[in-house]
C-alpha positions in Angstrom: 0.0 0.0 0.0 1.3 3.2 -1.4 1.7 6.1 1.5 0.7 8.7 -0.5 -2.8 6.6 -1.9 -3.7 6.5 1.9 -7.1 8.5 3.1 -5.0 10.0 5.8 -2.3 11.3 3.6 -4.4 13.2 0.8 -4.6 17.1 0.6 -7.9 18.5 2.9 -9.2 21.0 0.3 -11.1 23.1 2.9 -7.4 23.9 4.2 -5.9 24.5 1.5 -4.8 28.2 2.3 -3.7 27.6 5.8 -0.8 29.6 6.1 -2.8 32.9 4.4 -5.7 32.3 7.3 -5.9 35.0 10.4 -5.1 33.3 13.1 -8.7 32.8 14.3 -9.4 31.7 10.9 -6.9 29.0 10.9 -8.4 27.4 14.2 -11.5 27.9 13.2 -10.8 25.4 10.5 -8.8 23.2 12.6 -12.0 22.7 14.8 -14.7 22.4 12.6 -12.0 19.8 11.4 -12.3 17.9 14.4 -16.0 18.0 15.2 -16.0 15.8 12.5 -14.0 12.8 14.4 -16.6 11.5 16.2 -19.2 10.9 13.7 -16.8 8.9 11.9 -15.7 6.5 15.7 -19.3 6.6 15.7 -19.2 4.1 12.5 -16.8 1.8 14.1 -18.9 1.3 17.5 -19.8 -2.6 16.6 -16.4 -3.2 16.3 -15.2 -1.3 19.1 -17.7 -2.9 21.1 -16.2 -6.1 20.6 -13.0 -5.0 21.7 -13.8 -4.0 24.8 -15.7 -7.7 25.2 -12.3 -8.8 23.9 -9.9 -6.9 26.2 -12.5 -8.0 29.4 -12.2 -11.8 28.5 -8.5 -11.4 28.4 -8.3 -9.8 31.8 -10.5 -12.3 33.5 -9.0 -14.8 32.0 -6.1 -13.7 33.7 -4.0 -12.4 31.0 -3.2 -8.6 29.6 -3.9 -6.0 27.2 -0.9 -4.7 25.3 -1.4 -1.7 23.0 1.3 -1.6 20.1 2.1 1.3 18.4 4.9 4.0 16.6 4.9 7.6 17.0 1.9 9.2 17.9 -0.4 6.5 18.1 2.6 4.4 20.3 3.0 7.3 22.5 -1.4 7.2 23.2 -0.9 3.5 23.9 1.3 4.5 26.4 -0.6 6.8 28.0 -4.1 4.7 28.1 -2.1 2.1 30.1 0.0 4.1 32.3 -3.4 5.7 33.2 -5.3 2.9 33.8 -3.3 1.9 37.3 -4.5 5.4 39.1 -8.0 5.3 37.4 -9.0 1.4 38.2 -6.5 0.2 40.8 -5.8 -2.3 38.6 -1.7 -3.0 38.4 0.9 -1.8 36.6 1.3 -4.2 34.3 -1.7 -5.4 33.3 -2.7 -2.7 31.0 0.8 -2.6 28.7 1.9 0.1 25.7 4.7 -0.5 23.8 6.0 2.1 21.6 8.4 1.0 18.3 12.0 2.2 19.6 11.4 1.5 23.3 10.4 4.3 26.2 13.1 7.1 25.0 10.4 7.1 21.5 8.2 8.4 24.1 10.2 11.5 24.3 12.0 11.5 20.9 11.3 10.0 17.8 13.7 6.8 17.5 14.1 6.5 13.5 13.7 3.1 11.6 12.1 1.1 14.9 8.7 1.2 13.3 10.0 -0.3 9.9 10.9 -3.4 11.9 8.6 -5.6 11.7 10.8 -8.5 13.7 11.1 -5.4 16.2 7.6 -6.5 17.2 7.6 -9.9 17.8 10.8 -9.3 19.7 9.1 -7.0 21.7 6.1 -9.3 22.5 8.6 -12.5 23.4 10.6 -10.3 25.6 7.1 -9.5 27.4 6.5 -13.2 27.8 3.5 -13.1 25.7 0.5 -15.8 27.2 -2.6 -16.9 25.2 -5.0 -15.3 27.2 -3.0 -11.7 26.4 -5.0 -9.1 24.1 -2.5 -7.4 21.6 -3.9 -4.4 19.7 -2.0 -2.7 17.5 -2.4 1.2 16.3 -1.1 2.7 13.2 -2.8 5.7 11.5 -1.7 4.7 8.0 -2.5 0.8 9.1 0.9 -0.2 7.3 3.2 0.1 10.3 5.6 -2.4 9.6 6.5 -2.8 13.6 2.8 -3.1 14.0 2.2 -5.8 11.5 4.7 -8.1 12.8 3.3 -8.0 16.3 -0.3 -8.5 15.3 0.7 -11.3 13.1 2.6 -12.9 15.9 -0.1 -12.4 18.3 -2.6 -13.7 16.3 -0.8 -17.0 15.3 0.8 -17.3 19.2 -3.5 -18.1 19.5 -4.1 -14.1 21.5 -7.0 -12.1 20.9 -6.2 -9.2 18.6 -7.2 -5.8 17.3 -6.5 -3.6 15.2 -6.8 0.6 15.0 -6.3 2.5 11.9 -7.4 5.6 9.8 -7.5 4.0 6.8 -10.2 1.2 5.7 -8.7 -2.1 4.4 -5.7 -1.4 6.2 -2.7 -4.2 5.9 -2.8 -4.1 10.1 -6.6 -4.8 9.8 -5.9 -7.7 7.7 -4.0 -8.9 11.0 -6.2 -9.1 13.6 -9.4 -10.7 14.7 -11.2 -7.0 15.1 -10.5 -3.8 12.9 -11.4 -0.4 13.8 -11.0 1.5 11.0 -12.3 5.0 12.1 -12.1 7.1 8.4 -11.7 10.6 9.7 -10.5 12.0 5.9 -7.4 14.3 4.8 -6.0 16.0 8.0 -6.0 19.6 7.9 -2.0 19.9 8.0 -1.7 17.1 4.9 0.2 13.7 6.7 0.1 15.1 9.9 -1.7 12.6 11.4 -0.8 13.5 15.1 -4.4 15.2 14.5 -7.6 14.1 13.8 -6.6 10.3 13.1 -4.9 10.7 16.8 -7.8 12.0 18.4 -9.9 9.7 16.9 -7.3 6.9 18.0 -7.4 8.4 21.5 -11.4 8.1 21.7 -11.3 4.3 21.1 -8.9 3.2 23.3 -10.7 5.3 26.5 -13.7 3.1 25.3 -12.1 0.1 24.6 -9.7 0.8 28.8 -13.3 2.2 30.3 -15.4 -0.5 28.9 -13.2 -3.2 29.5 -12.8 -2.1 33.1 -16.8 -1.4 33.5 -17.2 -5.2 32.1 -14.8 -6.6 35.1 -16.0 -5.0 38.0 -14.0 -1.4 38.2 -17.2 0.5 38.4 -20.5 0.9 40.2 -22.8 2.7 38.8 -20.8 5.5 36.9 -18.4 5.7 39.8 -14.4 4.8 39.7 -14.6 3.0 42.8 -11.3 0.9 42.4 -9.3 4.7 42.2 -6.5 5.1 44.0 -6.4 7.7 46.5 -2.7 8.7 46.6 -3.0 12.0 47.0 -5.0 14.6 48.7 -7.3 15.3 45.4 -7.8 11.9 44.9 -9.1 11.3 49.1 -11.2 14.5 48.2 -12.6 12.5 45.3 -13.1 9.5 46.9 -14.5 10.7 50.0 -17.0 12.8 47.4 -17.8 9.1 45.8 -19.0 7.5 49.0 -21.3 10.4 49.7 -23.0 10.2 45.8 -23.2 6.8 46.1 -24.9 6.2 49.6 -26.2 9.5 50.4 -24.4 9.7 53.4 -22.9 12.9 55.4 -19.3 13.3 54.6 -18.3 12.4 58.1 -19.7 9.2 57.9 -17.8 8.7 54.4 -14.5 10.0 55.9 -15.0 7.2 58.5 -15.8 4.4 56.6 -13.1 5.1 54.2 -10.7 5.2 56.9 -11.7 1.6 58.4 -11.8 0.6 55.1 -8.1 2.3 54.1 -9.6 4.3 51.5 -11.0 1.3 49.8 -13.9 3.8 47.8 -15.6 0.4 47.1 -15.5 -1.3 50.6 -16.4 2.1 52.7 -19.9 2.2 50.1 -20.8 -1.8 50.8 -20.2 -0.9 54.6 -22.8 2.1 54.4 -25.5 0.6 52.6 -25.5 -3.1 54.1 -23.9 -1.8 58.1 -21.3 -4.8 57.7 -17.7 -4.2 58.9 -14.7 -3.7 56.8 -13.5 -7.0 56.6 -17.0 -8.3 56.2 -17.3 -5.7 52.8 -13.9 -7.6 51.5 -15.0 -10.8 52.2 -17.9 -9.9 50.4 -16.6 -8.4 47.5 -14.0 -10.8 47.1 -16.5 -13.5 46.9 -17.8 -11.6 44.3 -15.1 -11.0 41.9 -14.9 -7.3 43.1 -18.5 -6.5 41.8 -19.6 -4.3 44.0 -23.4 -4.2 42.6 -23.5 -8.2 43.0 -22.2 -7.6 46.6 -24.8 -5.2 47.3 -27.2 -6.9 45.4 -26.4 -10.4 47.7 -27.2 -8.4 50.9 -30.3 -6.9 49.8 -31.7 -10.3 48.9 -31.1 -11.3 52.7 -28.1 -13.9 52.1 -25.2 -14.1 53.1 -26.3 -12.3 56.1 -24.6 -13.2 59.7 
């Protein structure tokens, strides 16, 4: 597939005199640009709904999703997992982005590591890639050599895989078991993909990370009740959680999540069923962390004692 045939790499004709715009003008254009990304995510929803069902088998199934990726859409893999840890309390590690060149790509742009496509099996072995891992692999062009040869090792190693592109038919969509192929057109600065196509990337993987986490357990209600409270904006939050979801006064929430060590999920099952702390963790443990299945147990009057 020829670069410059690619959707993503054509001229935009309604930006065609960017650098003669005012500069109010010139954003102007960028944004109307960009209100036009999410109609076209909007057309990949089947498919992205099947990643997340994807990504949430592979994490109860014990294994990982790994997001592989150069450049800009390496460096948004990256950041969906590194954010996942503070978000869902889930652990570093289990949520993985690889970027083509290694972390200093992160920061710099490591030349040639994408055209490898060895460079991504390689990086997948070194991982100790298991069956029951999710690989998905984002390239806005969908040719990403580095790309490519992860998915195609993923896929034959027998791990669920996806693929995100800008481009329909992409050669990375001929990889994996899913493709999102979200077609958001010429970018306004021609090839600089870093724009629409990565916003349009960034929308599907905080659906594919926020569904998958919704589908095993991470949220009650629409509550992050597996967050982390490290810091004092985060206690704030939590503290803030406790009182939306039970109604409570904020004392009562400040003392449940301190019996409970500022376990959001834990101090709510202790104010709407009265059980003790280590009664809530007995209780959510014997429900896979579900809080509503918890609550729903001690409703029913079982369990009870």
């Amino acid at each position: 597939m020829n670069l410059g045939s690619l959707i993503s790499e054509t001229r935009n004709a309604d930006t065609m005199n960017l650098d003669g715009l005012t500069t109010l003008a010139m954003v102007t254009k960028f944004n109307q640009q960009d209100a036009t990304v999410a109609e076209a995510v909007c057309q990949t929803l089947p498919e992205v709904a099947k990643a997340v069902d994807a990504a949430a088998a592979s994490l109860t199934a014990g294994g990982r999703v790994i997001y592989m990726g150069a450049g800009t859409s390496g460096r948004l893999g990256v950041l969906d997992a590194a954010e996942c840890p503070p978000t869902f309390g889930v652990p570093h590690g289990l949520i993985v982005g690889l970027i083509a060149g290694g972390p200093g790509a992160l920061l710099k742009a490591v030349e040639g590591a994408e055209d490898n496509a060895q460079l991504g099996e390689q990086d997948l072995r070194q991982l100790g890639l298991t069956k029951n891992d999710m690989v998905i692999g984002l390239a806005a062009s969908g040719r990403t050599p580095y790309v490519i040869g992860a998915l195609r090792y993923a896929r034959a190693f027998g791990c669920r895989t996806a693929a995100i592109s800008c481009n329909p038919a992409s050669p990375i969509a001929q990889e994996a078991d899913i493709a999102i192929s979200p077609v958001v057109g010429p970018e306004a600065l021609t090839g600089s993909t870093r724009l629409k196509s990565g916003t349009a990337q960034k929308l599907v993987l905080n659906m594919i990370s926020t569904g998958a986490m919704v589908k095993i357990g991470k949220v009650y209600q629409n509550l992050m009740v597996d967050m982390q409270a490290t810091n004092v904006k985060l206690v704030d939050r939590a503290c803030r959680m406790v009182c939306e979801a039970t109604g409570c006064a904020v004392e009562d929430a400040e003392a449940a999540l301190r019996q409970s060590h500022f376990h959001v999920k834990n101090a709510i099952l202790m104010l709407l069923s009265g059980v003790t702390a280590e009664q809530a963790g007995e209780l959510l443990a014997k429900h896979n962390g579900f809080l509503r299945a918890a609550l729903e147990e001690k409703e029913s009057g079982h369990g009870k004692g």
